[in-house]
C-alpha positions in Angstrom: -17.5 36.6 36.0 -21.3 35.1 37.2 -22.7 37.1 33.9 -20.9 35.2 31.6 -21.4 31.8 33.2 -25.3 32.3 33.0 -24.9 33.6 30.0 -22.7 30.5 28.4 -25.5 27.8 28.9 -28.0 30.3 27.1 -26.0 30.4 24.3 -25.4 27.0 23.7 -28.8 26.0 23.8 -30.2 28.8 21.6 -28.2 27.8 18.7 -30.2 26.0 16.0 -29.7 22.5 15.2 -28.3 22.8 11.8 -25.6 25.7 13.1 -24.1 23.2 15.5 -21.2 22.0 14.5 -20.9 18.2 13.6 -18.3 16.1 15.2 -14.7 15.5 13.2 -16.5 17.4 10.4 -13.4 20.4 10.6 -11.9 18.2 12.5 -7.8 19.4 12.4 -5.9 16.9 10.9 -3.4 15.2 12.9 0.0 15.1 11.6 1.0 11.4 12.9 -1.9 9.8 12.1 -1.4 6.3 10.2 -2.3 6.3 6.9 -4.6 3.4 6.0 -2.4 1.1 4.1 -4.4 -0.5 1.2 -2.4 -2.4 -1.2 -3.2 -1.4 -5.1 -1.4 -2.1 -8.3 -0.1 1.5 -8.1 0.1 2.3 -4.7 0.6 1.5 -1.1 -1.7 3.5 1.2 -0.6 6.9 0.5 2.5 5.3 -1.5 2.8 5.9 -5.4 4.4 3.0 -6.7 7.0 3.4 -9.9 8.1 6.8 -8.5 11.3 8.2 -8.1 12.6 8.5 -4.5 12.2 11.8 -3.6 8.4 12.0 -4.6 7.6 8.5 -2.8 9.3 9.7 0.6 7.4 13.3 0.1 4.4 11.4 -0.2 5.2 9.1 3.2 6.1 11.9 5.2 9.7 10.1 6.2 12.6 8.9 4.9 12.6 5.3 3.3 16.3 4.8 3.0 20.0 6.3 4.0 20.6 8.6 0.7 22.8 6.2 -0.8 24.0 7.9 -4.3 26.4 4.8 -5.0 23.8 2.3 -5.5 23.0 0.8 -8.7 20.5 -2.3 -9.2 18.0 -3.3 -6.6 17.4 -2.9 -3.0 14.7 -4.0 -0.6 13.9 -1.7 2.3 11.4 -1.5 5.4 11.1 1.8 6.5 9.6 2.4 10.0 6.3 4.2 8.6 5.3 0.8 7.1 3.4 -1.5 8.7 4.9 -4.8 9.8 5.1 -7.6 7.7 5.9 -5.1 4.7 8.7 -4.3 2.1 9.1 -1.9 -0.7 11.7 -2.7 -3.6 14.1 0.4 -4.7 15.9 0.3 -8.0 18.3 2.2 -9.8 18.5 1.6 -13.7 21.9 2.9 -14.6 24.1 5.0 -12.9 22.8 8.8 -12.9 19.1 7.8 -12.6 17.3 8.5 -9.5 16.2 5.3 -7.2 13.0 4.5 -7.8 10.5 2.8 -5.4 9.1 -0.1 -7.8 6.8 -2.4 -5.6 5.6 -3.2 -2.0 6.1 -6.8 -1.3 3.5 -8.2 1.8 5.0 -10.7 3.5 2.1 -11.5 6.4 -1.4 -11.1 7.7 -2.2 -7.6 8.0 -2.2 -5.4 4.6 -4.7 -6.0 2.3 -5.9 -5.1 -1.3 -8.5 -2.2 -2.1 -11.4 -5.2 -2.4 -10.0 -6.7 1.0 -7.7 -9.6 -0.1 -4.8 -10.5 1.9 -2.4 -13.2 3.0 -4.0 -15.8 4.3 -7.3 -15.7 1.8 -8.8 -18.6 0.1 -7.2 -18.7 -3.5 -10.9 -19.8 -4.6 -12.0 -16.7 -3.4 -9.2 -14.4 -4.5 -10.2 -16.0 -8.1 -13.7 -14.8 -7.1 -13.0 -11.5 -5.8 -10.9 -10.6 -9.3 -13.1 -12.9 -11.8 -12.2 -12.2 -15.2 -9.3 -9.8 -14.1 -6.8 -12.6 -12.8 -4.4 -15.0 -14.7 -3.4 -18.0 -12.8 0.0 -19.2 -13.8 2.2 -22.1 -11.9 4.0 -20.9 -8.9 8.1 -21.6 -10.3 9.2 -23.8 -6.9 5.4 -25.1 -5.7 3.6 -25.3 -9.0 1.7 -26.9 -10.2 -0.1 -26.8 -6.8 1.2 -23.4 -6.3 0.0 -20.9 -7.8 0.8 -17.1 -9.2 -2.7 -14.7 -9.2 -1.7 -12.5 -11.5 -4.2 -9.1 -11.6 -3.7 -6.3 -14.2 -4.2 -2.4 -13.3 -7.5 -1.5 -14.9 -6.3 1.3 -16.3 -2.8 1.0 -16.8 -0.9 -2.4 -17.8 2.3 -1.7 -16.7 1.2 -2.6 -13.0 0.3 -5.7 -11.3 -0.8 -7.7 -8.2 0.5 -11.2 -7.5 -0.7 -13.3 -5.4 1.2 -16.5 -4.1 -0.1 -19.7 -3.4 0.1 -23.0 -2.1 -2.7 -23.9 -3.9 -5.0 -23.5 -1.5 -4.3 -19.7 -0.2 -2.2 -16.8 -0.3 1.1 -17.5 1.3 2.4 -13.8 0.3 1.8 -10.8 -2.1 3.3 -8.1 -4.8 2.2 -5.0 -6.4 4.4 -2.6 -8.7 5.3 -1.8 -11.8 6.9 -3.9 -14.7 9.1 -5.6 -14.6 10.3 -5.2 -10.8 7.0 -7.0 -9.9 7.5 -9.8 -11.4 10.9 -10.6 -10.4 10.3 -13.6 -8.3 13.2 -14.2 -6.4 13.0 -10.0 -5.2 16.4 -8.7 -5.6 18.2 -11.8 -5.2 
């Protein structure tokens, strides 16, 4: 037993530099870590937006509803895995058709875009931030203070992010696929 405790120091300090191992480099992953939730026209964190249901929750790692077969039309949910303050919107076409999960609605501080935008923001320097990518259109019950941000997927039109405002900053936030994100009033 006193060999190999002398022994154990020598080995560690004969290794060379470059054979040490470097720390979190093969690090094991761990199975509850939180994903970081960065909001983009096609995803939420690790989220594909405009998915069916199946592939979405596969993706999350969880649930995001009950298995409800019988609905038809629109439903917004907030599973646990999300962070607070969010929302996804689920839809079902036509009866027969999977549920899909269309957009992630973010309702408070605390999610934020890929180039760091969130609620709360400047809407001067949202229009900064997405210069030449953003259409501002009047807000339908604060315009024309209020304001809709409207910024187009760079590779795929079909998805957006929308920004509200009050005309001075971002009150709340969408991203999804057409036409789901633009329903203004959610599933109302």
């Amino acid at each position: 037993m006193r060999k190999s405790a002398a022994i154990l120091p020598l080995c560690l300090f004969a290794c060379a530099p470059d054979e040490r191992p470097v720390p979190g480099a093969d690090a094991p992953s761990v199975p509850n870590a939180k994903p970081s939730w960065v909001v983009q026209a096609d995803s939420f964190g690790p989220l594909p937006l405009g998915v069916p249901i199946a592939q979405a929750e596969s993706a999350l790692g969880s649930a995001i509803l009950a298995r409800m077969p019988e609905l038809d039309g629109c439903s917004e949910v907030r599973p646990p895995a999300l962070p607070s303050g969010t929302s996804l919107m689920v839809i079902r076409d036509t009866v027969g058709t999977p549920l899909t999960v269309e957009r992630v609605d973010v309702h408070t501080a605390g999610a934020r875009t890929r180039e760091g935008v969130g609620v709360g923001d400047a809407e001067d320097s949202v229009l900064a931030v997405y210069r030449g990518k953003v259409q501002v259109q009047p807000h339908k019950y604060t315009g024309p203070e209020g304001h809709y941000l409207v910024v187009t997927h760079p590779r795929d039109t079909l998805f957006l992010i929308i920004f509200e405002t009050d005309g001075r900053q971002v009150t709340r936030f969408r991203a999804g696929r057409k036409p789901a994100v633009q329903y203004v009033e959610g599933c109302a």
